[in-house]
ZAMARGU-4260 file (C-alpha; in steps of 0.2 Angstrom, whole numbers, plus 5000, padded with zeros to 4 digits):
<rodrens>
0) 3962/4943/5665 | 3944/4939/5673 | 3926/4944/5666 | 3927/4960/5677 | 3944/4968/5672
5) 3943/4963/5654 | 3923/4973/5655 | 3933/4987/5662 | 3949/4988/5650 | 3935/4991/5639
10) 3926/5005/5647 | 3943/5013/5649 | 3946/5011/5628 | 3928/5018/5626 | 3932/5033/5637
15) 3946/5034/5628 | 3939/5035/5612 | 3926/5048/5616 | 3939/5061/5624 | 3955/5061/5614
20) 3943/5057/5595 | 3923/5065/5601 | 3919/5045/5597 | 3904/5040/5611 | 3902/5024/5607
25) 3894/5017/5625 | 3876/5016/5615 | 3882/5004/5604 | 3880/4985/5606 | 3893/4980/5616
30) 3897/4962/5609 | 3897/4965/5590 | 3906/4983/5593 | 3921/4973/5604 | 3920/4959/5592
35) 3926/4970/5578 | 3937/4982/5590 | 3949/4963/5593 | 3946/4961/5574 | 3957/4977/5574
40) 3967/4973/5588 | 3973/4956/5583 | 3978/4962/5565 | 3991/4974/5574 | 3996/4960/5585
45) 3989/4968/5602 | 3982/4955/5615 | 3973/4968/5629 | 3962/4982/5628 | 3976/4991/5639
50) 3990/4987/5628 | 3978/4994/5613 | 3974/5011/5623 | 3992/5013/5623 | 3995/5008/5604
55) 3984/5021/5600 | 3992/5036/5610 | 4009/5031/5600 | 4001/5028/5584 | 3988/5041/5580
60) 3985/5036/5563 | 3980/5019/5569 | 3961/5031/5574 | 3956/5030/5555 | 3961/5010/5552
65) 3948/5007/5569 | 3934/5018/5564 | 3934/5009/5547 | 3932/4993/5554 | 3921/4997/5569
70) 3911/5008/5557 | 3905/4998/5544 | 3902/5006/5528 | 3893/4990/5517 | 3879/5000/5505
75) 3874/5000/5489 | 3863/5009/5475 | 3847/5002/5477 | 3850/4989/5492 | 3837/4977/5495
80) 3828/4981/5477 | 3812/4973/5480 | 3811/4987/5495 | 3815/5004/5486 | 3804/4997/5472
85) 3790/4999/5486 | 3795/5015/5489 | 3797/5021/5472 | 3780/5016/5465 | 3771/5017/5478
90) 3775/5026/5494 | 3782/5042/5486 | 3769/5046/5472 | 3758/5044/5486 | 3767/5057/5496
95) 3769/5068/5482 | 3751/5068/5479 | 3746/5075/5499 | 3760/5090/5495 | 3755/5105/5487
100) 3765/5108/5469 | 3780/5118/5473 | 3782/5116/5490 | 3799/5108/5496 | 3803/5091/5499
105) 3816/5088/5511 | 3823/5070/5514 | 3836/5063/5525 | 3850/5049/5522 | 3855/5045/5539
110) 3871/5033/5542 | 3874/5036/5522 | 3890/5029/5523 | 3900/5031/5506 | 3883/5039/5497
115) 3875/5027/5487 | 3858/5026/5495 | 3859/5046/5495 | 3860/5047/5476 | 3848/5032/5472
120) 3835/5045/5485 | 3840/5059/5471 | 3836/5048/5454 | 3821/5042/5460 | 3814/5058/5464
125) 3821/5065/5445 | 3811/5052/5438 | 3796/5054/5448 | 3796/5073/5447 | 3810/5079/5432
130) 3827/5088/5433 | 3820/5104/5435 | 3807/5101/5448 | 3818/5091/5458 | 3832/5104/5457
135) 3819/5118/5463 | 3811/5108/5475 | 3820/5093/5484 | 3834/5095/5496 | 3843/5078/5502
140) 3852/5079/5516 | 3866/5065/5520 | 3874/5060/5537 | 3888/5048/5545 | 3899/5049/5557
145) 3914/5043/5548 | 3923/5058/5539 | 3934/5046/5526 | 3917/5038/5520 | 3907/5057/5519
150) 3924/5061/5509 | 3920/5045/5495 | 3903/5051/5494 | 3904/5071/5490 | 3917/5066/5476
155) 3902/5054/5471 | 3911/5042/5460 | 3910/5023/5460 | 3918/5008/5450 | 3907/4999/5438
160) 3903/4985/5450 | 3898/4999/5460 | 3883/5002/5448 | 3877/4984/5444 | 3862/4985/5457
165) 3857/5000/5445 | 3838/4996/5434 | 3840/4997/5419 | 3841/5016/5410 | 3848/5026/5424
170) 3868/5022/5424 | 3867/5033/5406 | 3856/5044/5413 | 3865/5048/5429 | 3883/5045/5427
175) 3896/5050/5417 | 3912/5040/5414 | 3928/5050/5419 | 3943/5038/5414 | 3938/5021/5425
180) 3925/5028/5436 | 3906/5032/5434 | 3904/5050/5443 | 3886/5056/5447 | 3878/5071/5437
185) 3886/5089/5445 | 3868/5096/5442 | 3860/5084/5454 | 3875/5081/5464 | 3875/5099/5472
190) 3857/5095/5478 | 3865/5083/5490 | 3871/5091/5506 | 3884/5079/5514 | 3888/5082/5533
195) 3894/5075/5549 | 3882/5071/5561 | 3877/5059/5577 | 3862/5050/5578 | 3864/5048/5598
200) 3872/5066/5602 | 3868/5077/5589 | 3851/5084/5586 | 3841/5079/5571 | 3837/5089/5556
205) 3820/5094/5557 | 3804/5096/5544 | 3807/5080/5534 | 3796/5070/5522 | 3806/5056/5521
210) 3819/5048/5533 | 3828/5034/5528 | 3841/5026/5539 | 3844/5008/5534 | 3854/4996/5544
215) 3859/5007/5556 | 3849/5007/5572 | 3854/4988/5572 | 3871/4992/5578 | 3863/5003/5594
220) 3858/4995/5610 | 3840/4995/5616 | 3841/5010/5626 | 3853/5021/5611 | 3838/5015/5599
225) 3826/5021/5612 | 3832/5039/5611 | 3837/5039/5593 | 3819/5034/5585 | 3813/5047/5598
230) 3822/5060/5589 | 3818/5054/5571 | 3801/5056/5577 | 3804/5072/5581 | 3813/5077/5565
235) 3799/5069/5556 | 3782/5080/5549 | 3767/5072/5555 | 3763/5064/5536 | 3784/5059/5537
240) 3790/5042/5530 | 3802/5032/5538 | 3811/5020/5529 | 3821/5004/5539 | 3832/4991/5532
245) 3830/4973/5534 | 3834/4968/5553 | 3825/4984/5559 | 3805/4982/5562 | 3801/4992/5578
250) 3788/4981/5584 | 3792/4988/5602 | 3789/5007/5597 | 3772/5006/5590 | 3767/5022/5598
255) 3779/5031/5587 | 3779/5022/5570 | 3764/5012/5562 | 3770/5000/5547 | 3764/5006/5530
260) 3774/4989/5525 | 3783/4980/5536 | 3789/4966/5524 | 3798/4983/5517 | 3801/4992/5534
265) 3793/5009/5529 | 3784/5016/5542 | 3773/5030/5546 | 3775/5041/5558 | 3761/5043/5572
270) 3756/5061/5577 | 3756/5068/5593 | 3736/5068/5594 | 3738/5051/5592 | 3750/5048/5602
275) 3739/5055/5616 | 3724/5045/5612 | 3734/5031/5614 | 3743/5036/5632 | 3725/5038/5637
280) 3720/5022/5631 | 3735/5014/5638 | 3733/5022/5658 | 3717/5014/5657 | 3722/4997/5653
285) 3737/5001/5668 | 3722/5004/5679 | 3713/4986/5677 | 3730/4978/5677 | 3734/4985/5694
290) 3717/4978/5703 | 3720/4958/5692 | 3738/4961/5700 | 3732/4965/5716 | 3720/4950/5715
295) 3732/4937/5708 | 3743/4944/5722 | 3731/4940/5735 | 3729/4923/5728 | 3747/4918/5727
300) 3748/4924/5744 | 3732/4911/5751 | 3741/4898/5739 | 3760/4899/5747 | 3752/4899/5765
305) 3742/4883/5759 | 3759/4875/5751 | 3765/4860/5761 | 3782/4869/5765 | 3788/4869/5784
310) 3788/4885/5791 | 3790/4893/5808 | 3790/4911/5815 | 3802/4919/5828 | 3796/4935/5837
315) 3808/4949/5841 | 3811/4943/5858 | 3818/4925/5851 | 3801/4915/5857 | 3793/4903/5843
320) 3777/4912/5838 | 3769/4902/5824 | 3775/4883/5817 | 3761/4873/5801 | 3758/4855/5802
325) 3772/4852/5790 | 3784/4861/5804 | 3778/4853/5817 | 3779/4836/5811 | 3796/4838/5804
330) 3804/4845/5817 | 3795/4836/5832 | 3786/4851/5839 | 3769/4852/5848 | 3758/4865/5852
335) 3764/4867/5870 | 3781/4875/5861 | 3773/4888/5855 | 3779/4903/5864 | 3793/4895/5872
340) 3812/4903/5867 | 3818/4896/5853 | 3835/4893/5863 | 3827/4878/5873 | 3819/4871/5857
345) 3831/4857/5849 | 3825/4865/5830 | 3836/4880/5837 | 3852/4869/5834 | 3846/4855/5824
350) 3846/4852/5808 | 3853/4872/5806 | 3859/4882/5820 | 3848/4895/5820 | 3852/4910/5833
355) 3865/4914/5823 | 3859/4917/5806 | 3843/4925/5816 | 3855/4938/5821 | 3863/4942/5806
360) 3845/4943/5799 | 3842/4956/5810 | 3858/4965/5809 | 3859/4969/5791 | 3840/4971/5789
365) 3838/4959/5773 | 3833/4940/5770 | 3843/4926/5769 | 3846/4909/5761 | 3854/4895/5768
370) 3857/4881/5756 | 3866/4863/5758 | 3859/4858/5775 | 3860/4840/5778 | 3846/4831/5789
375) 3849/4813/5795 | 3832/4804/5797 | 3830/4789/5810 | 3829/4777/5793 | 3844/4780/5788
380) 3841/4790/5775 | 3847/4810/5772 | 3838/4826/5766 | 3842/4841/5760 | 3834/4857/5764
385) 3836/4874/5761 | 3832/4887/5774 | 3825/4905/5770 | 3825/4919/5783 | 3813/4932/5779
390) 3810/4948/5789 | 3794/4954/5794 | 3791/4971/5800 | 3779/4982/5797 | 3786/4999/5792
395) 3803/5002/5803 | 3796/4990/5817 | 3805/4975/5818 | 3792/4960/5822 | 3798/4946/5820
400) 3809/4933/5808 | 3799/4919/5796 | 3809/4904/5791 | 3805/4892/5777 | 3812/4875/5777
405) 3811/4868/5760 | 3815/4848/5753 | 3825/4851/5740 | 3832/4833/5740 | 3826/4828/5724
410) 3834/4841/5716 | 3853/4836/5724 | 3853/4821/5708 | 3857/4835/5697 | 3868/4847/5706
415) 3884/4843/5700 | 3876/4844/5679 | 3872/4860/5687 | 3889/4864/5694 | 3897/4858/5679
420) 3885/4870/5668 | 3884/4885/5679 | 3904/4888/5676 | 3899/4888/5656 | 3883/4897/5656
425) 3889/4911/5669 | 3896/4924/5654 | 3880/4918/5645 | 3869/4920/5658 | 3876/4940/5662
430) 3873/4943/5644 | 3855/4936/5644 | 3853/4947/5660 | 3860/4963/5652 | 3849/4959/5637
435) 3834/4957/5646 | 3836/4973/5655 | 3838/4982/5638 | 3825/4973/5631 | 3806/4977/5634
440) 3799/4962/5624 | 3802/4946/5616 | 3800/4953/5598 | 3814/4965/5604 | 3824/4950/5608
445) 3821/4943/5591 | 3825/4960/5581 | 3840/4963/5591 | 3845/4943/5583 | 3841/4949/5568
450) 3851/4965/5566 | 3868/4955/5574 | 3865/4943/5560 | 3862/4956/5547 | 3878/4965/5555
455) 3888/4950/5555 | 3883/4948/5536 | 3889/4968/5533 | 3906/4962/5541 | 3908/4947/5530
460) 3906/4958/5517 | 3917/4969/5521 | 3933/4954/5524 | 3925/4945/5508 | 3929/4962/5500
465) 3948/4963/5507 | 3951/4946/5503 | 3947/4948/5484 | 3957/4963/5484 | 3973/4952/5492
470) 3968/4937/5479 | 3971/4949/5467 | 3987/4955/5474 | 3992/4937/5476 | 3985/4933/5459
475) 3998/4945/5453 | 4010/4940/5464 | 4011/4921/5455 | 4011/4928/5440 | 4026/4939/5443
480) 4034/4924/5451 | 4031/4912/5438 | 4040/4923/5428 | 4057/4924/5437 | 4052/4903/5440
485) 4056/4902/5419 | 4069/4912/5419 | 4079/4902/5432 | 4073/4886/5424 | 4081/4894/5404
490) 4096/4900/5416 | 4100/4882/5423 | 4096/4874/5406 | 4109/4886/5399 | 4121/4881/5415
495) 4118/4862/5413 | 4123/4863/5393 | 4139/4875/5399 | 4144/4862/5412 | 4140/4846/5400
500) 4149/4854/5385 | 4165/4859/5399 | 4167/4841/5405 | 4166/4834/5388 | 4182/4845/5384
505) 4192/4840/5400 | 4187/4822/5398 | 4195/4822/5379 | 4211/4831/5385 | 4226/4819/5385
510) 4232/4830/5401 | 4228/4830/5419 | 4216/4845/5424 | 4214/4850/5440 | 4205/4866/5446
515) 4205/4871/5464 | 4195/4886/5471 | 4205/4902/5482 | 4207/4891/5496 | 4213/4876/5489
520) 4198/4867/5486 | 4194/4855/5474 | 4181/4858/5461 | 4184/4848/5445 | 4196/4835/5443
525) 4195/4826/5424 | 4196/4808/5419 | 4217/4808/5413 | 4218/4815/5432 | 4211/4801/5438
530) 4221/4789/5428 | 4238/4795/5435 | 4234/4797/5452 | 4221/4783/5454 | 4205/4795/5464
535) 4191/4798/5457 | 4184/4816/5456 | 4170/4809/5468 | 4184/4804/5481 | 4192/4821/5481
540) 4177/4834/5476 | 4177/4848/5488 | 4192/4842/5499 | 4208/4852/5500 | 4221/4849/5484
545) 4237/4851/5498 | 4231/4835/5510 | 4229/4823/5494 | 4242/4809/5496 | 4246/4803/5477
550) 4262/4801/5468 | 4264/4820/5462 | 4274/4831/5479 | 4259/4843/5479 | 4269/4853/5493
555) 4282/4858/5477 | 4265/4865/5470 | 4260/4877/5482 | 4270/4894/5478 | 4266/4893/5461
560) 4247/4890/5465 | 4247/4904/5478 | 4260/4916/5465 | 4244/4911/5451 | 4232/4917/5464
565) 4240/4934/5469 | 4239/4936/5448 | 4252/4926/5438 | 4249/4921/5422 | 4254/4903/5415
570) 4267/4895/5428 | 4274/4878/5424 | 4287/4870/5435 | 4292/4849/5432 | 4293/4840/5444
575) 4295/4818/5449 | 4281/4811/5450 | 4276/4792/5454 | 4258/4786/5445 | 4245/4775/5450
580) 4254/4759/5444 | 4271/4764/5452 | 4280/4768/5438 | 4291/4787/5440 | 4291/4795/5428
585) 4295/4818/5425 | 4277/4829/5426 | 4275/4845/5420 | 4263/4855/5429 | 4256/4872/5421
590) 4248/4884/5433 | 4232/4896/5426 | 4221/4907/5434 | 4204/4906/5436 | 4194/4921/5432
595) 4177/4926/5434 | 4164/4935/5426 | 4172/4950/5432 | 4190/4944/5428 | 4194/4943/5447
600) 4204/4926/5451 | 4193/4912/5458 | 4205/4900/5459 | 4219/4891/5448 | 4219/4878/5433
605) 4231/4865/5432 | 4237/4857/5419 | 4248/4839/5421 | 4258/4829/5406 | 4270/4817/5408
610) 4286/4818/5400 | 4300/4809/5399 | 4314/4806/5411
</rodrens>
């Protein structure tokens, strides 16, 4: 599948997603969302975006496994600690101190994920302000868009790892252990509002103190991040706090946030007044740009007419108007050819047929490039040029065509590097486009690096955290397979001294032993067997007792073996037999069953003795 279809299976999944699940996921970055949608994908052993689409209509259970992987839910109580230590001692005292006492403080947890960051907002403010102020006066709302991780977080309880971030003093002050989970206090707990809510459709909760909304803008494209800080703005009083994480600095959106600290990424937020003032400030320094670009315009403009390039002008009519020196000398004209047709001039043909391409200019009313065109000098050497067709018109009137010939022969030494590069760098080269476009600054360029690393960081996380859960599971698994590993090992020692102790009773019996299997088959054949009939129990292990050629009519044998089989007990039947060393002499053969550990017969046993004639 090209570039172009795969871009659009992925659209279709995205449209997808938003009508069948109210997922609108178009303002997300596109490379780091579809890197973790093929994450998804390939664990369910899918290879197309089409493929995927149709997975999902079969499977609808499959929506909550995707949205946990797209939507990654890494967080923690007190994340980044050096961060909400700032905030703690010095940004909130501060913002208490400019609130009147009693009046409410409302805060914000946007992206919450699983609640951790929520409740570490609601033990700060306890210790800042008590249990009984903070109950009367705080209100904490928390927000996500996924349902299973707003679920974790209203039943507030975490495992003890959970709580290791924790300073010292608050894990008995705020939890309580309920068999092997920490759960937060109910008292606090109910000052938490948990809610769905999202940042780029919904609209944002209003009148806030404090929004923090850490690590979460960094998943947004420039535009969606555009539009979301524009709302948190909104949501924001004009004394508001906004608090960042790490990959988030906003250096591009300075006419809504100013950093109180950016090592920390809080920020205050900039009032409208302000905002104005600084509009004003900023059409002014629009107006001087304007007259330096006009300037710098003009100036390029004397500066390209100056350049040493060849260049003619045709008039509407076809008739060379205008030729430079450089034009002149390269293609042999003279000053008596200006105004004659182009047609009688041997430019018009040579190096480039013109009349053609002059046409097509005029036809489809744009400019164009021809590139490649070989130009053999009288020395012997060749030169490449590259032609440019520009229209001149002045409003709708059509005046005239300007074509630039340019020497680009110096640069044919690298064209096939470049050939052999452009193929690799043209995915890049769309993405640096697309990114450009999004982006207004360099420094956006940089921030959005640093959120797709910080983002790449949440999803190691998140696999590093599967994986110990599997080591574990595997971890057990050994264990349990170790187990049944010394079991065999006690059962085939037990078999090995059975089997040794057996062959030392057939080898001290005086009589032949022979025991066959259902079907006739040797299985054990003792020493005293070997010395009557001269084979080894090597020689005739595993091969059928009926198509053994020795000195005892085995063929004499085979109703009382198959009568022992069907279920007799103890046959014996003497029969002439001729032994190793030729001598005859009378055998009697007993018959046994073999019996299992189920008493079914297995086989037969037989027993040989020599007796006399």
């Amino acid at each position: 599948m090209s570039n172009s279809d795969d871009d659009q299976a992925f659209k279709a999944l995205l449209d997808y997603l938003k009508r069948s699940r109210g997922f609108d996921f178009s303002g997300y970055k596109r490379s780091g969302f579809q890197r973790r949608v093929q994450k998804q994908m390939h664990h369910r052993e899918v290879a197309t975006f089409e493929d995927y689409i149709d997975y999902l209509e079969v499977h609808p259970e499959e929506f909550v496994s995707l949205f946990n992987t797209v939507l990654i839910n890494v967080t923690g109580f007190f994340r980044d600690a050096p961060a909400w230590s700032y905030l703690w001692e010095e940004v909130l005292p501060q913002l208490l101190k400019t609130k009147p006492d009693h009046e409410p403080l409302r805060l914000w947890s946007a992206g919450c994920a699983s609640g951790e960051e929520a409740y570490t907002l609601a033990m700060i403010l306890t210790e800042l302000l008590g249990a009984n102020e903070f109950r009367q006066r705080v209100k904490i709302y928390a927000t996500d868009v996924d349902e299973d991780a707003l679920g974790q977080a209203r039943q507030a309880s975490y495992s003890a790892n959970d709580l290791a971030a924790l300073p010292p003093g608050l894990q008995d002050r705020y939890f309580e252990l309920v068999v092997d989970r920490y759960v937060f206090r109910a008292d606090l707990r109910r000052i938490v509002i948990f809610g769905r809510h999202d940042l780029v459709q919904d609209a944002p909760i209003s009148r806030l103190d404090l929004l923090v909304c850490r690590n979460t803008l960094m998943y947004f494209n420039a535009e969606a991040q555009a539009r979301i800080l524009s709302r948190l703005h909104f949501a924001l009083n004009d004394t508001g706090i906004l608090f960042l994480g790490k990959a988030e600095m906003l250096l591009t959106h300075a006419e809504l946030f100013t950093p109180i600290s950016l090592p920390h990424r809080i920020f205050a937020k900039v009032p409208k007044q302000d905002m104005r003032d600084r509009s004003l400030g900023a059409t002014q320094r629009t107006d001087e740009a304007i007259h330096s670009l006009s300037a710098s315009l003009q100036l390029r403009e004397l500066a390209f007419n100056a350049t040493p390039t060849a260049q003619i002008v045709i008039d509407r009519e076809g008739n060379l108007i205008l030729a430079n020196t450089l034009a002149r000398s390269t293609f042999g004209l003279t000053a008596e050819n200006i105004g004659s047709p182009l047609q009688d001039l041997e430019v018009s043909y040579r190096p480039l047929e013109l009349r053609s391409r002059l046409g097509q200019v005029y036809a489809e009313r744009r400019s164009l490039i021809v590139t490649d065109i070989v130009r053999y000098l009288t020395d012997g050497t060749v030169q490449h040029l590259e032609a440019e067709f520009t229209l001149l018109q002045n409003g709708s009137e059509l005046l005239g065509i300007s074509i630039v010939f340019t020497d680009v022969s110096h640069y044919q030494a690298l064209q096939a590097e470049l050939q052999r590069s452009s193929q690799e760098l043209e995915t890049a080269n769309e993405e640096l486009q697309s990114s450009n476009e999004e982006l207004e600054t360099t420094n956006e360029e940089l921030q959005s690096t640093n959120e797709e690393l910080e983002t790449t960081n949440e999803e190691l996380q998140s696999t590093n955290e599967e994986l110990e859960t599997m080591n574990e599971e595997l971890q057990s698994t050994n264990a349990e397979l170790q187990a049944i590993n010394d079991e065999l090992s006690r059962r085939t020692s037990e078999a090995n001294q059975a089997n040794a102790f057996l062959q030392s009773i057939l080898a001290s019996l005086r009589a032949g032993v022979v025991v066959m299997d259902n079907q006739f088959n040797l299985l054990s054949w003792n020493r005293q067997t070997e010395n009557l009939w001269g084979l080894s129990s090597e020689e005739v292990s595993g091969q059928s007792f009926f198509n053994l050629e020795i000195g005892l009519p085995v063929d004499q044998l085979r109703e009382m073996i198959q009568r022992c089989i069907a279920g007799a007990n103890q046959l014996e039947l003497s029969i002439a037999a001729v032994n190793r060393r030729g001598r005859s002499f009378r055998c009697r053969v007993t018959c046994n069953p073999l019996l299992g550990a189920e008493q079914e017969h297995q086989g037969v046993i037989l027993i040989m003795e020599e007796v006399s004639l």
